[in-house]
Structure formats: structure tokens, C-alpha cells
N, C-alpha and C positions, 0 to 999 in steps of 0.2 A: 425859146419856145420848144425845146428837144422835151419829147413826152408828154408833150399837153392831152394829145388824142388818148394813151395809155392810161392817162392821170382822169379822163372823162370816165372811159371805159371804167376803170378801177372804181370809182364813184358809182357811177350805174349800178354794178354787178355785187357791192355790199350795199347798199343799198334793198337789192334784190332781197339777197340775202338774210338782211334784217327785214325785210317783210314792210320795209316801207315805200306808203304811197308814191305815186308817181311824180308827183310835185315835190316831196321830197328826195326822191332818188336825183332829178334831174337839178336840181337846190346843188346837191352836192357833187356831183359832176360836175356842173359848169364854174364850183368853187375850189375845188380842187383842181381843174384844169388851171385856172387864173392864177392860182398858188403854184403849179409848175412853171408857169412863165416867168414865176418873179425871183424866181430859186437859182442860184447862181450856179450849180452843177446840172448837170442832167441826169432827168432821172429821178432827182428829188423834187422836194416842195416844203416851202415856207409856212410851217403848220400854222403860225400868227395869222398869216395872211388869210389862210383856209377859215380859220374861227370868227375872223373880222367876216369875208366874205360870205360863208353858209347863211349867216342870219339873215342877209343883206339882198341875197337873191331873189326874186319875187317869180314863179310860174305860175300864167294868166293861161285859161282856156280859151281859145280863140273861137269866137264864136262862127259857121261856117266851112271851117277848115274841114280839109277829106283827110 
């Protein structure tokens, strides 16, 4: 789990970068994160993982939330 919060981060900030929406920026944070966890050094990530995962993530707007 060494990197997961950098690996979010990292996700976010290209993301940004490429000017993509917010449900996609956070798509790929939290698939990149998941892909640091499964990566047997720190510090990297299991880019398989990351390709499987992106598609896979779904962000719902919560209806309410502040």
C-alpha cells in the first residue's frame, strides 16, 4: 500500500492537466491508486491493473451532498 495517496494524487493532477472532467480525473485516481497496491515495489503500479480498473470505476453525483 507504499504510494497509493501519491498514485491518487498523480491521477488527479493529469487528469487536470488533460482538461478532463471531474468524473474522469477521479476514474483515474482511484484506478491508479488500486494499481499501486497491487504492485509489488513501491512506488510503482501495475499498469494491467490500472487499464482493467479505469474502465471499471463508476463516479455517481450524490444527490444532497455539501
Amino acid at each position: 500500500p507504499t504510494g497509493a495517496g501519491d498514485s491518487a494524487v498523480a491521477g488527479l493532477l493529469s487528469g487536470l492537466v488533460e482538461r478532463l472532467p471531474w468524473p474522469d480525473r477521479l476514474a483515474r485516481a482511484v484506478a491508479l491508486s488500486a494499481a499501486t497496491v497491487v504492485a509489488p515495489v513501491a512506488g510503482e503500479f501495475d499498469r494491467a491493473t490500472y487499464e482493467t480498473l479505469v474502465g471499471k470505476v463508476a463516479v455517481a453525483e450524490r444527490l444532497g451532498a455539501a
